[in-house]
N, C-alpha and C positions, 0 to 999 in steps of 0.2 A: 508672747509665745516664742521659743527658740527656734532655729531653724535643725533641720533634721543634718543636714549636711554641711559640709563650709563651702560648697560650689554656687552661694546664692549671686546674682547677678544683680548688679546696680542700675534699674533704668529710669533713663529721662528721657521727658515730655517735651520735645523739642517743640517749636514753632513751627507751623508751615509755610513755605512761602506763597507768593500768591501766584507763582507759575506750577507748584505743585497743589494746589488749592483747587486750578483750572483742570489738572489732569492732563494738561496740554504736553507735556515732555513723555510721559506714558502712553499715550495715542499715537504719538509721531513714532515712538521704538517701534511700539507695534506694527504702524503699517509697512514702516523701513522693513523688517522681517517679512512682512506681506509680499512687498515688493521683489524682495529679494527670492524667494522661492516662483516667481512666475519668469525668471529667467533661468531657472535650473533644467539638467536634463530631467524628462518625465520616466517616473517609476511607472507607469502605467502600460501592460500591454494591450494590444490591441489584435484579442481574442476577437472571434478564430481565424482572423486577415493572418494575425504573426502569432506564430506556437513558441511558446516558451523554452528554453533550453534545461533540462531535467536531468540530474545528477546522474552516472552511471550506475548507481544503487539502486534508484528509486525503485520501487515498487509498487504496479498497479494489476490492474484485474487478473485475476485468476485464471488458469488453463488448465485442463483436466487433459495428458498429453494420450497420444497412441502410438504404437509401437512401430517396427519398420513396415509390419504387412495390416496397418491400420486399423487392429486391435485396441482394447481398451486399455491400458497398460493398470489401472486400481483393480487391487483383489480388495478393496472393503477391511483391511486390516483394523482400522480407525484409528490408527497410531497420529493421524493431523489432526485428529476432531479430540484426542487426549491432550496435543501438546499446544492446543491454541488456547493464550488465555483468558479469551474474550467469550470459550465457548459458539464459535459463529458457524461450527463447519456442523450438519447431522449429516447421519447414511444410515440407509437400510441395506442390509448383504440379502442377496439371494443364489442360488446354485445354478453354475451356466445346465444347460439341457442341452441333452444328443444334440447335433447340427447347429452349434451355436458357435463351434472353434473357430469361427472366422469373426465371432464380434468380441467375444473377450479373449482373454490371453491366459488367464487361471481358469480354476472348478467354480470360484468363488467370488463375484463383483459383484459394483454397487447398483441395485437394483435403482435407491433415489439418493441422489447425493446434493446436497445444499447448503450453499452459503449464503449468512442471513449479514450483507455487506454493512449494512448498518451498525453493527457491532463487530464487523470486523476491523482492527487495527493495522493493518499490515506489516506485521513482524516479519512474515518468511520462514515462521517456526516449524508451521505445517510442509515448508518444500524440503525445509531439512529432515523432520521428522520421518519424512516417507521413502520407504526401502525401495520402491520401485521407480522410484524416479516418475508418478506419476500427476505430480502439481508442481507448477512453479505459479510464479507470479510475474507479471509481463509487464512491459512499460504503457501499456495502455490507461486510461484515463477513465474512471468507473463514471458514468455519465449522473446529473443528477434527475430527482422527478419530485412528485405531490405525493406520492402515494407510496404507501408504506413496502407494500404487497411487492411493486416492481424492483424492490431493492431484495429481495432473497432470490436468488440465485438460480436455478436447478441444470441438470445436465444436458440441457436441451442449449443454455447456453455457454458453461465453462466447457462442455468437449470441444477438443478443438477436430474440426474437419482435414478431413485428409483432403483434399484438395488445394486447400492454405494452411499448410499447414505453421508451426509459431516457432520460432529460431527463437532457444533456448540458451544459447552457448557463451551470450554473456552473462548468466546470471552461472556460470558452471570457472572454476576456476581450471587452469592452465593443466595440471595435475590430476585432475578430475578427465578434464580430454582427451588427455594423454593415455590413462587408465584404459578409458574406452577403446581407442585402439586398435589395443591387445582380443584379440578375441580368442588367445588361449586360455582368459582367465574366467574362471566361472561364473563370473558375476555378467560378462558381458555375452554368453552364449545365448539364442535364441530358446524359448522353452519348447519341448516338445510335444 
């Protein structure tokens, strides 16, 4: 039979010796590297004694922000819940009613709003996506659990409380700051 290519390779059946017969030269490398990694510095932290040092990008849990008079700042657009591609965000819209100007900011928020974190990816699509400036993503750390249930979201816990409220201003660039400001321009007017 011819060979298909001319890159055949010639091999020979060497001898073993009887120090590679024992395995014993194979063993010793081995443990030399053994050895050699329990005098290195340790990769391991020692969670939650010492927190990890997290990129200034990172990205964790979600905030549903409020405005300066502790408003709801989402009108229920669903512009994050189209531009997320995992699909993770639903809402239901409902219409604020007489005597309600003090909890929403529009005619129109999100009656149920949830995120189903399990499929969430944390892109940051949805803080872009949204005109009102009213989700970002925080440096916090989405806890884990057993149960499926406790990983979707609702607004009971991404609002954030006006009493603590969530310093946003790294995740906002220099220009963007700056912008705000200005409160001649009409983006940054309070609504009436």
């Amino acid at each position: 039979m011819k060979p298909l290519t001319n890159r055949s390779k010639v091999v020979s059946v060497k001898k073993m010796s009887l120090a590679e017969r024992l395995y014993l030269p194979g063993i010793f490398s081995g443990l030399m590297i053994t050895l050699g990694h329990f005098f290195r510095r340790k990769a391991t932290v020692r969670y939650p004694e010492v927190k990890r040092e997290f990129s200034e990008t990172f990205r964790g849990w979600h905030v549903l922000k409020r405005d300066d008079e502790g408003r709801e700042r989402c009108t229920a657009c669903g512009l994050c819940a189209l531009s997320c591609p995992a699909e993770a965000i639903t809402m239901v819209a409902a219409e604020r009613k007489p005597g309600e100007e003090h909890l929403y900011r529009e005619e129109k928020y999100a009656a149920k709003y949830e995120i189903n974190m399990l499929r969430c990816i944390f892109c940051g699509l949805c803080e872009e996506a949204c005109p009102k400036e009213a989700i970002f993503l925080t440096k916090r750390m989405v806890s884990s659990g057993f149960s499926r249930d406790k990983f979707i979201y609702g607004k009971e816990l991404l609002l954030e409380q006006p009493e603590k409220p969530v310093d946003i201003s790294p995740r906002q660039t220099k220009e963007v700051l700056e912008f705000k400001k200005d409160k001649n321009q009409r983006h940054n007017k309070q609504d009436e």
